[in-house]
DRENMARSE-169946 format. One record per residue: residue in one letter; x, y, z of N, C-alpha, C in turn. Coordinates in steps of 0.2 Angstrom, whole numbers. Layout:
BEGIN
+-----+-------+-------+-------+-------+-------+-------+-------+-------+-------+
! res !   n_X !   n_Y !   n_Z !  ca_X !  ca_Y !  ca_Z !   c_X !   c_Y !   c_Z !
+-----+-------+-------+-------+-------+-------+-------+-------+-------+-------+
!   a !     X !     Y !     Z !     X !     Y !     Z !     X !     Y !     Z !
...
+-----+-------+-------+-------+-------+-------+-------+-------+-------+-------+
//
This chain:
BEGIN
+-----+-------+-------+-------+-------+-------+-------+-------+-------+-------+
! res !   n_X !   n_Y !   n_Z !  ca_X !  ca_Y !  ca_Z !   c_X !   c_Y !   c_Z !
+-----+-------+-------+-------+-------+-------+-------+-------+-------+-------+
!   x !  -169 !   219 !   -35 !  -164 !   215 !   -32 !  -157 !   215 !   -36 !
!   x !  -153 !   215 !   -32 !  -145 !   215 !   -37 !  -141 !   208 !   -39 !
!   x !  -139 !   210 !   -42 !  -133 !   204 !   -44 !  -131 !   199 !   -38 !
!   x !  -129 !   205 !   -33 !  -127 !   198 !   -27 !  -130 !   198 !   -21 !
!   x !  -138 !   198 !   -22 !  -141 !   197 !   -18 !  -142 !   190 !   -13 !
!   x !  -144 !   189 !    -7 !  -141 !   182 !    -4 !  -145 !   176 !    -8 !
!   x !  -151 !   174 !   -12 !  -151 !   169 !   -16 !  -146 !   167 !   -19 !
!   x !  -143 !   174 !   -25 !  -140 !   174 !   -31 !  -133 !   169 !   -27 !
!   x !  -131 !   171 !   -22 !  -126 !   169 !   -19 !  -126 !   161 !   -15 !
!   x !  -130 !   158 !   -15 !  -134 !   154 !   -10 !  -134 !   148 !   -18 !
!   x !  -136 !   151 !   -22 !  -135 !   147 !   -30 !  -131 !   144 !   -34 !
!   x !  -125 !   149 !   -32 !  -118 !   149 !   -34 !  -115 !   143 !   -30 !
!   x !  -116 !   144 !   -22 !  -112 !   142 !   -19 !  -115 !   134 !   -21 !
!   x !  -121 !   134 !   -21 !  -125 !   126 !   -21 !  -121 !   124 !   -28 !
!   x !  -123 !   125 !   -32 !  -118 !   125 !   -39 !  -111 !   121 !   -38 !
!   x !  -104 !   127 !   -36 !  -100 !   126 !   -34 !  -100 !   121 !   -31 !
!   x !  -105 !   120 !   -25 !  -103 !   112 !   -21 !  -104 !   106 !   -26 !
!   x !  -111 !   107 !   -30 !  -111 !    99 !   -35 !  -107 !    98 !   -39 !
!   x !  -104 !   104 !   -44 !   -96 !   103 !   -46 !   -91 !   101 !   -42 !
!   x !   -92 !   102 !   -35 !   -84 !   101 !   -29 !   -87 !    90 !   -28 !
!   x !   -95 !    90 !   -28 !   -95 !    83 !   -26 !   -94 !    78 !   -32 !
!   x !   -95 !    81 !   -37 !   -95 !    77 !   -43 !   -88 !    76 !   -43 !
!   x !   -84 !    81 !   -44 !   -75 !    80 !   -46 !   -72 !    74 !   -41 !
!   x !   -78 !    77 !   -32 !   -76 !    70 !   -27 !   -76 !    65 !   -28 !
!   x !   -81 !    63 !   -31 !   -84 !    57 !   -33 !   -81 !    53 !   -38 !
!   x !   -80 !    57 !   -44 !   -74 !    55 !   -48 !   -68 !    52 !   -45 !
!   x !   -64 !    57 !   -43 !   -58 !    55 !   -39 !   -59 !    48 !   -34 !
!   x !   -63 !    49 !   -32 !   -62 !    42 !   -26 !   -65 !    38 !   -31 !
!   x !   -68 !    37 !   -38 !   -70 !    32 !   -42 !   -65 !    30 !   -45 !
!   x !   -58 !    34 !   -49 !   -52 !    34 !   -50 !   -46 !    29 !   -44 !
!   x !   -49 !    31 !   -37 !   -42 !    29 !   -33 !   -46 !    22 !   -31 !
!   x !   -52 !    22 !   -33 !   -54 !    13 !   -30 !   -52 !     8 !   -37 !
!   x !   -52 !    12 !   -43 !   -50 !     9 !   -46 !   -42 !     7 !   -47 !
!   x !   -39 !    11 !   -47 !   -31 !    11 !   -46 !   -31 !     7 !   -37 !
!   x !   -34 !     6 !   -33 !   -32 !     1 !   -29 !   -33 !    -7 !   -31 !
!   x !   -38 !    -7 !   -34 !   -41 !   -14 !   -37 !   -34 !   -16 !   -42 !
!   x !   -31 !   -11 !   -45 !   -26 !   -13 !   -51 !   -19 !   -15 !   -44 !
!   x !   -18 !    -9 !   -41 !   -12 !   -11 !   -37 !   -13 !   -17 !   -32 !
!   x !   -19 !   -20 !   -30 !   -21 !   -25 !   -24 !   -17 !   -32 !   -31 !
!   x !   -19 !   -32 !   -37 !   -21 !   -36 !   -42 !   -12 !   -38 !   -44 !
!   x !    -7 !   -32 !   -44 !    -2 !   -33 !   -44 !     5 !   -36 !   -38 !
!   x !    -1 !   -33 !   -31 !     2 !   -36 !   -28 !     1 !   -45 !   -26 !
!   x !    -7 !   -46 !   -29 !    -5 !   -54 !   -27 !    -3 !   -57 !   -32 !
!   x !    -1 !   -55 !   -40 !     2 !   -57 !   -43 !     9 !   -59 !   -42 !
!   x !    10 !   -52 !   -39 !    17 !   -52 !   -35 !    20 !   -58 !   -30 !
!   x !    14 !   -58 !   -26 !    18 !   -64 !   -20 !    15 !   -69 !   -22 !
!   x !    12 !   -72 !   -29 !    11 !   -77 !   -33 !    17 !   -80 !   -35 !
!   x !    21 !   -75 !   -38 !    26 !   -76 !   -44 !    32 !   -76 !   -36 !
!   x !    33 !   -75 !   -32 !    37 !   -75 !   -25 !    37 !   -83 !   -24 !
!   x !    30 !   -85 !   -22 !    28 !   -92 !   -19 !    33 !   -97 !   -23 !
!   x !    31 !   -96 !   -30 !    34 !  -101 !   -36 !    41 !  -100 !   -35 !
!   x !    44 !   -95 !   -37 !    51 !   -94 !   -35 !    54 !   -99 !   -29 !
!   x !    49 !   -99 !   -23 !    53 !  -101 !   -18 !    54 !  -107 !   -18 !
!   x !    46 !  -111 !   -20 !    44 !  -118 !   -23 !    49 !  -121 !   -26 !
!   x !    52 !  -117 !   -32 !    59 !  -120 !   -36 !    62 !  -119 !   -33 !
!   x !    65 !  -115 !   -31 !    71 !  -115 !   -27 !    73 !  -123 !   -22 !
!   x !    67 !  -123 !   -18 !    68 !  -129 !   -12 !    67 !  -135 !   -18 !
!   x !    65 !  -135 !   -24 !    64 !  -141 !   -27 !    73 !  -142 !   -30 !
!   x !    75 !  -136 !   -33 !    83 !  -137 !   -34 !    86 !  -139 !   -29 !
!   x !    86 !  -137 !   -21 !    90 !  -138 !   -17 !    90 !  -145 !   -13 !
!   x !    83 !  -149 !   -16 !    81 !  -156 !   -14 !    85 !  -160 !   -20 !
!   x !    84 !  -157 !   -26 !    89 !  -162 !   -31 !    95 !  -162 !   -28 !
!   x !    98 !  -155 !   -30 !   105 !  -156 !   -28 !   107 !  -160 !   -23 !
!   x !   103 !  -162 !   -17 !   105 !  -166 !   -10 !   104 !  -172 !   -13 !
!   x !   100 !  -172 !   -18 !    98 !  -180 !   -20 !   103 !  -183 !   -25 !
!   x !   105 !  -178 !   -28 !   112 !  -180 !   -32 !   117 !  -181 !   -28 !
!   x !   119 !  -178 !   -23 !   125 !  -178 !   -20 !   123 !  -184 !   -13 !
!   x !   119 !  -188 !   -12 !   118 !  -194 !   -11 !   117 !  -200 !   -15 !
!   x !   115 !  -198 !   -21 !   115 !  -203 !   -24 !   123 !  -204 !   -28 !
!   x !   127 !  -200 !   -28 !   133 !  -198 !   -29 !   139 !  -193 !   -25 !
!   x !   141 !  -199 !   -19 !   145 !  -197 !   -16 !   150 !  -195 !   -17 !
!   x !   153 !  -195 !   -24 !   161 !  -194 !   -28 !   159 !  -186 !   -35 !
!   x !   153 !  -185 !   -35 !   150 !  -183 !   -38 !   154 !  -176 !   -38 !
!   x !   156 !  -173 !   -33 !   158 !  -168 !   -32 !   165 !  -166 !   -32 !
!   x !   169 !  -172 !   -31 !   175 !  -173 !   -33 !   178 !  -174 !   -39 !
!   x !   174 !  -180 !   -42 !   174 !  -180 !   -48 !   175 !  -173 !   -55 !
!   x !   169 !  -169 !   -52 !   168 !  -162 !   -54 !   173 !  -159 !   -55 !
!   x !   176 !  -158 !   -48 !   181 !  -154 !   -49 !   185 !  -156 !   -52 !
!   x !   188 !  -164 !   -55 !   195 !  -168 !   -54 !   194 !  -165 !   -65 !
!   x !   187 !  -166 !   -66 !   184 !  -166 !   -75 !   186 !  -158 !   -77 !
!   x !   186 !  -154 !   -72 !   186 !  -146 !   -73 !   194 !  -146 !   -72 !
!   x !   199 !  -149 !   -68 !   206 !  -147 !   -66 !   207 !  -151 !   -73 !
!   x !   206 !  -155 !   -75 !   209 !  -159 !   -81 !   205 !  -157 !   -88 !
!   x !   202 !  -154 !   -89 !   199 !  -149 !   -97 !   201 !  -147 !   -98 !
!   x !   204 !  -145 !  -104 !   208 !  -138 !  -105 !   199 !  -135 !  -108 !
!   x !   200 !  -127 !  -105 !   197 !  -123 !  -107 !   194 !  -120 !  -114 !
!   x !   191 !  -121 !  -117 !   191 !  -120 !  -125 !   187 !  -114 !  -126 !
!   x !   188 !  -106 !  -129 !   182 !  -100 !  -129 !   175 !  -101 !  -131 !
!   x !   172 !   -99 !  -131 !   164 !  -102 !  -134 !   165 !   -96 !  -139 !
!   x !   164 !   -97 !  -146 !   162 !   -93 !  -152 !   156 !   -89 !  -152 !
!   x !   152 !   -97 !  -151 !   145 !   -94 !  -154 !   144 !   -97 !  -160 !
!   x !   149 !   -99 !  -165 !   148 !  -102 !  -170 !   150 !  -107 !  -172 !
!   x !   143 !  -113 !  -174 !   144 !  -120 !  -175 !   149 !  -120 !  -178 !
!   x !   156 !  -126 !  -176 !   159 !  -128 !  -180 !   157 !  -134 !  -185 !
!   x !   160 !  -133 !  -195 !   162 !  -137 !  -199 !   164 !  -143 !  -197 !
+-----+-------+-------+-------+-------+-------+-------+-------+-------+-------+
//
């Protein structure tokens, strides 16, 4: 019998497939892992969304609640900002 007889060949190819199933195997071990990490980053993601928005409407409920509890509030503002002189910010406490 020679070298590439149909066993010898039938061998190979069996071979060939268990290194083709294992590297498969591998790979989809790899891409369910890297799914679990990206599933993890996305609900961290619309975690950190939700909070953002939560603050948001919680600022935009003060503000309404300052500007009812203070109807001159906003005029005010403006009248203490027209009448400030503007001073540069150093950075460095002043002596």
């Amino acid at each position: 019998m020679g070298l590439f007889d149909g066993r010898g060949m039938l061998y190979c190819r069996l071979a060939a497939s268990s290194n083709s199933d294992a590297v498969v195997l591998t790979l989809q071990e790899q891409l369910h892992e890297k799914e679990l990490r990206l599933t993890d980053v996305q609900l961290e993601a619309l975690s950190s969304a939700h909070q953002l928005q939560q603050m948001q409407d919680t600022i935009n409920r003060m503000k309404v609640g300052i500007m009812l509890l203070h109807p001159h509030a906003r005029t005010d503002k403006c009248n203490y900002l027209k009448t400030t002189p503007l001073t540069p910010y150093t950075g460095l406490a002043q002596a």
